[in-house]
N, C-alpha and C positions, 0 to 999 in steps of 0.2 A: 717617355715611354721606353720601355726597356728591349732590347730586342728581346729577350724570354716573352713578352707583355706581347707584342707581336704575332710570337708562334703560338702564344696562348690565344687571341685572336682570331688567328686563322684557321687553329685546330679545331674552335669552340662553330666558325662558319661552316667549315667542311663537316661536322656532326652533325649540326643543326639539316645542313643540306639532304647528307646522307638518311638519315630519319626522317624528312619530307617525302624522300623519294622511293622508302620502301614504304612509308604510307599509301601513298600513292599507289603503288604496284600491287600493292593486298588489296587496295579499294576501301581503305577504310573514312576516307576523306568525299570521296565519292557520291554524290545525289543520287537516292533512289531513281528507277526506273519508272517508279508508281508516282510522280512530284506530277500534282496536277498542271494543265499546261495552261498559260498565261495567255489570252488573248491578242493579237498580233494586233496593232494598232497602223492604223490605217493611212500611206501617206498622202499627209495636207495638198502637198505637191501634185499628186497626183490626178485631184478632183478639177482642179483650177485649168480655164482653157490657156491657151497658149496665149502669151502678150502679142499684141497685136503692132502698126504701125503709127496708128490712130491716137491707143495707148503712149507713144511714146512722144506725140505731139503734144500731151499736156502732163509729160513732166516736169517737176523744177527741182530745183537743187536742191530740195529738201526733202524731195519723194525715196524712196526706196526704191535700190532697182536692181535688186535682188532678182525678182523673177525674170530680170528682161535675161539676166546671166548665167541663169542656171540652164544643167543639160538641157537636149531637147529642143528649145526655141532656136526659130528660124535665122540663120547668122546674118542677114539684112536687118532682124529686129535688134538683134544683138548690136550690130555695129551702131543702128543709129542713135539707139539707149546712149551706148559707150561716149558715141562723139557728141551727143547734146550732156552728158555728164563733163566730159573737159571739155568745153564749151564757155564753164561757168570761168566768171572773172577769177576767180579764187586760184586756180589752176594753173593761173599766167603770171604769177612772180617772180620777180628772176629773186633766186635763194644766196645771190652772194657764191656760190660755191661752183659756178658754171666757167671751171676754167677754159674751156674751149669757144668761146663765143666771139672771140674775134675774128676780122675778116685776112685771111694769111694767102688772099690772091693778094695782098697790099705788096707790091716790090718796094722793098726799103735799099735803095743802092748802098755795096758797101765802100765804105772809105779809104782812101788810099794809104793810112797806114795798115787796116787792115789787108788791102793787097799788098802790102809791102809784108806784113808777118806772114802771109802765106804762101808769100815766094821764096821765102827765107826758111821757113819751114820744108817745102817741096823741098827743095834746093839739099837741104841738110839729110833728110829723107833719101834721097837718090846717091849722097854721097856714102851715106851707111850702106846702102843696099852692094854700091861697088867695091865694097872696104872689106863686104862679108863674101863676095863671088872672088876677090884676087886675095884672101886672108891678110891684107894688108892691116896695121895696127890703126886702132879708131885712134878717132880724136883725144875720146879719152882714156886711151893708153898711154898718148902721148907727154 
């Protein structure tokens, strides 16, 4: 595509646009005011009593429980829907990808070469830090 191919493009959107939008403006796109009016349909939700606790005792994992979650319903219903739906075994697989499951109260002692690289470390640390407070040349200037 050519950048001429482009601006032909963009010129052809911006026309197309601007011709929607003085349609528009004149009303010629516009519904009658006389469009007879469509019967409002009535919500399903709306007839249906509220799920109960009772209800929620003879759920199983294969019910629907839609109604227990929609607005409205009392949030003791709601929760106990929730926790009899994870409840089900299905729920409870570990998926392989739970990297944090291990127990990291575990003290693992560290090893005395590792105290040995970290006091050597410290050590080298503190000497830079004195090298940069007296301008003295580092190590590796020298």
């Amino acid at each position: 595509m050519t950048r001429e191919g482009g601006v032909m493009a963009a010129e052809t959107f911006f026309a197309r646009w601007s011709r929607v939008k003085a349609e528009a403006q004149s009303g010629a796109d516009l519904p009658s005011a006389e469009s007879p009016e469509l019967p409002i349909a009535e919500d399903p939700e709306a007839e249906r009593p509220a799920p109960t606790l009772e209800q929620v005792g003879q759920l199983t994992a294969d019910s629907d429980f839609t109604p227990f979650i929609a607005r409205g319903v009392d949030e003791t219903v709601r929760r106990a829907a929730l926790k009899k739906l994870f409840s089900d075994p299905h729920f409870n697989v570990m998926d392989g990808l739970d990297t944090y499951i291990d127990d990291y109260n575990k003290f693992e002692p560290l090893t005395p070469l590792m105290v040995a690289a970290l006091n050597h470390a410290k050590d080298f640390i503190a000497r830079e830090i004195a090298a940069e407070e007296n301008d003295e040349p580092k190590d590796e200037d020298l």
